[in-house]
MIBA-359489 format. One record per residue (C-alpha): x, y, z. Coordinates in nm, 3 decimals. Last residue first. Layout:
N
+---------+---------+---------+
!       u !       v !       w !
+---------+---------+---------+
!       X !       Y !       Z !
...
+---------+---------+---------+
END
This chain:
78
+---------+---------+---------+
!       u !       v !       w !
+---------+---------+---------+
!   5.753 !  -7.971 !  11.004 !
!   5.434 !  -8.036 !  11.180 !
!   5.620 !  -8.208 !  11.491 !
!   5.769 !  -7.799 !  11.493 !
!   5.440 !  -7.640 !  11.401 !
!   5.203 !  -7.839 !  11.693 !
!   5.471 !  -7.771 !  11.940 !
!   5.460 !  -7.397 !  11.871 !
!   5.097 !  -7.435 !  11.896 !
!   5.079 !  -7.561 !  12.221 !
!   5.320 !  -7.337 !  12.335 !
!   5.115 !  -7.068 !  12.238 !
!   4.808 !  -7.187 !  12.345 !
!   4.970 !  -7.216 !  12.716 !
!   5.055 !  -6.866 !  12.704 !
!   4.722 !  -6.751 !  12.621 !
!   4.552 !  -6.963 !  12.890 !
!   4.809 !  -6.834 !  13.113 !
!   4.714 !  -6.456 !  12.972 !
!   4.331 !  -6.486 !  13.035 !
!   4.319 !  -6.411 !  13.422 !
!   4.503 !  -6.044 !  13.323 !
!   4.300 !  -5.997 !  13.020 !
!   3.971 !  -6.005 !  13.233 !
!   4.102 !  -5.803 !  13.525 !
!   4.153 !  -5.555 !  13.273 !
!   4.492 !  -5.458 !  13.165 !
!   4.598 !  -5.081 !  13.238 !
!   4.749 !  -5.129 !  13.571 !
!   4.951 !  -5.451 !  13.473 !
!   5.111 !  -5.166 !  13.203 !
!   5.147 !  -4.959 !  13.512 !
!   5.290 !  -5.187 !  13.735 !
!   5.488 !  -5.270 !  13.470 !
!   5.644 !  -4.939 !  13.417 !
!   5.697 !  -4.901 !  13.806 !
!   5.941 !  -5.184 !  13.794 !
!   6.156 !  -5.053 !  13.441 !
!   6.109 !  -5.142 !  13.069 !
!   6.415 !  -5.024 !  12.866 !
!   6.380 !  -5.093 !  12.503 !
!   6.667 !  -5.240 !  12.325 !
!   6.627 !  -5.117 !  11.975 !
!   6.796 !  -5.235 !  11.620 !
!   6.629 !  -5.012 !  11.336 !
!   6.537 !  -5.211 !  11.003 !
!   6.252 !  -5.441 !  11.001 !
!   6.020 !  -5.192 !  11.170 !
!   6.148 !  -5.199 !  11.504 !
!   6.445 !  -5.501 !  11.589 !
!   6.495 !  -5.646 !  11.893 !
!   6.638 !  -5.652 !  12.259 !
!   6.413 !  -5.640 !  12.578 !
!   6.534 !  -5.517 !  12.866 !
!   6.360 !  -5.555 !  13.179 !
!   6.490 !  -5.267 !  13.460 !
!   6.569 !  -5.373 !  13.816 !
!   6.951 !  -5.414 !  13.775 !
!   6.992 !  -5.454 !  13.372 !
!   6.762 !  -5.766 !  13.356 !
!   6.736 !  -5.952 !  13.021 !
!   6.538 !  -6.073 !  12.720 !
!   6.601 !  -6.155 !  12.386 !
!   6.525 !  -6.124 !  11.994 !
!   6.199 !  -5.921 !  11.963 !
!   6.070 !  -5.889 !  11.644 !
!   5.909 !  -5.518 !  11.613 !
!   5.654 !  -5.433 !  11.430 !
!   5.566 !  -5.642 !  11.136 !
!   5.261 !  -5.519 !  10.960 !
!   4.967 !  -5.798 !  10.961 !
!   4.718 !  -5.516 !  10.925 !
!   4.627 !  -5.529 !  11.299 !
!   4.972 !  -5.469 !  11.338 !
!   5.221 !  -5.716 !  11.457 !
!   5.461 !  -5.809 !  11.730 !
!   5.745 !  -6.106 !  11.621 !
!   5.893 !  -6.326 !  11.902 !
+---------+---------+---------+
END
């Protein structure tokens, strides 16, 4: 999974996921160059869940859907 700018910069490009007890860890690469794994614990997503509009929050199925959806529609594409 790749995160980018507005600009269409490439952020980070996240290779995996994993628990470490109750933390999230989430392995990639920042910037193109620096390997990370980035620590996300319980009371971290409560407050990332925190700062997401009700409006967001009912919109991210629909979101997720349209991504797999589209990742379907690339790989037949291909």
């Amino acid at each position: 999974m790749k995160m980018f700018s507005k600009e269409g910069i490439e952020m980070m490009d996240v290779k995996s996921f994993h628990l470490d007890g109750d933390s999230l860890v989430m392995k990639g690469k920042m910037m193109g160059s620096m390997n990370t794994q980035v620590y996300i614990k319980p009371e971290d997503m409560a407050e990332a869940v925190a700062l997401m509009p009700w409006k967001v929050i009912f919109r991210l199925p629909v979101l997720y859907f349209k991504g797999l959806a589209r990742k379907r529609n690339k790989t037949t594409a291909a």
